[in-house]
N, C-alpha and C positions, 0 to 999 in steps of 0.2 A: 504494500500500500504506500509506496513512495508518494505519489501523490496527497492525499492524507497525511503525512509525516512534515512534509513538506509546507503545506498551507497550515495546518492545525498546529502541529507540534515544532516548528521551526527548525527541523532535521531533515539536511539534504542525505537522501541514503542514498541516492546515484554518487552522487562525488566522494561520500565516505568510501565506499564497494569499488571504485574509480583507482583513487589513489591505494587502494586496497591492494589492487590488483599491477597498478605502478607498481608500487613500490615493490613487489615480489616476481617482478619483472616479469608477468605472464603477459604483459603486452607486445611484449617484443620475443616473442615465443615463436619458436617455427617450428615444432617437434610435439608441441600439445595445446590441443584448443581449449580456450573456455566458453563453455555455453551460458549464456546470459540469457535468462528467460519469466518474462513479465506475459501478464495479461494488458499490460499498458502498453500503446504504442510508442507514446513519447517518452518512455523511458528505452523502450528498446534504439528509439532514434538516435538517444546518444551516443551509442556505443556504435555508430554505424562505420566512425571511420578509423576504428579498429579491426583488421583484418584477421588476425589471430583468432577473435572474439564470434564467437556461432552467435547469432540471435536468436532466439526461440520465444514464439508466441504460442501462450498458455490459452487455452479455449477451453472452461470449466462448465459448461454449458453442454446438454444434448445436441449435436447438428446432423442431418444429415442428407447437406447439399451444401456445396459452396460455390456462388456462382459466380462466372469467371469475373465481374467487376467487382467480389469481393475478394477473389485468389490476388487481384492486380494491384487492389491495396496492401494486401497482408506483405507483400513483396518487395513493399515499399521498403520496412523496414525489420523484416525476417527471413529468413533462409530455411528454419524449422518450423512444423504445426506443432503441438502437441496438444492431440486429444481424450477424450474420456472414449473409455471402450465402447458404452453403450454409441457413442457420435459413430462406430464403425461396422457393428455388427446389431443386429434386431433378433429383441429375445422376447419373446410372449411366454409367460408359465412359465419360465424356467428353460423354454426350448429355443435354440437359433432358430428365426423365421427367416432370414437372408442377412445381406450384404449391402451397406449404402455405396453409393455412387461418392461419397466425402473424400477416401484417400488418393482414388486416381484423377478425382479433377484437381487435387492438389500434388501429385506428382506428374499429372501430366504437364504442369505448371513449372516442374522443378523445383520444388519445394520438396524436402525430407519431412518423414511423418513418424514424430512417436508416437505412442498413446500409455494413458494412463485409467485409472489404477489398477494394477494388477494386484490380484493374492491370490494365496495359495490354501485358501480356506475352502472345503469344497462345499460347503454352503453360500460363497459368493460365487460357484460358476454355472453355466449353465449346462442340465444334464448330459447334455449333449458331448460335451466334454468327457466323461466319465470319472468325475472328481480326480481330473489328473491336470493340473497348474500346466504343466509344458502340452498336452494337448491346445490349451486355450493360447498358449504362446507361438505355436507351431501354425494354430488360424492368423493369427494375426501377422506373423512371418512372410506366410501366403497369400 
């Protein structure tokens, strides 16, 4: 909530995480990236013209559709999606019903796509699965 920290609380925590990341010289890294990842645009903006630096925009929201005037923003100022699982796969009862069309309009984009949350609890997957965590990792893989 940099934004919030920032108007409310008078704490800039981009330039803190900033000089953070200066001063430990991950800026001038060629050998490991760091992923910087907001649901905020403008925070991700900042770090644009650091090239070491991934951007990853957080999408904590159900989606599933991204149309291409909104892939051309995201692009603006990220290289990564990261989504909630439900945004990729449709579950009814407990059963996968299909596949959204969300990861490939954003890889056909060239955009990288994580997704989140995973566990490995077998009452968060779906039966289809067979209470096996790398099944459900193995879909998403695919």
């Amino acid at each position: 909530n940099a934004a919030y920290l920032a108007s409310k609380k008078g704490l800039d925590i981009v330039a803190a995480i900033s000089t953070a990341l200066s001063n430990a010289t991950f800026d001038k890294q060629a050998t490991q990236q760091v992923l910087i990842q907001s649901d905020d645009s403008s925070v991700l903006s900042k770090y644009k013209d650091i090239p070491s630096y991934k951007r990853v925009f957080l999408v904590e929201d159900k989606i599933g559709d991204a149309p291409k005037q909104t892939v051309d923003e995201i692009k603006k100022y990220a290289e990564i999606v990261n989504l909630p699982k439900s945004s990729i796969v449709k579950v009814s009862g407990s059963l996968l019903t299909g596949m959204t069309k969300v990861v490939k309009e954003l890889k056909d984009a060239n955009l990288t796509v994580f997704v989140h949350t995973l566990r490995n609890e077998f009452i968060s997957l779906a039966f289809d699965y067979w209470s096996d965590p790398n099944v459900e990792i193995a879909t998403y893989i695919h």
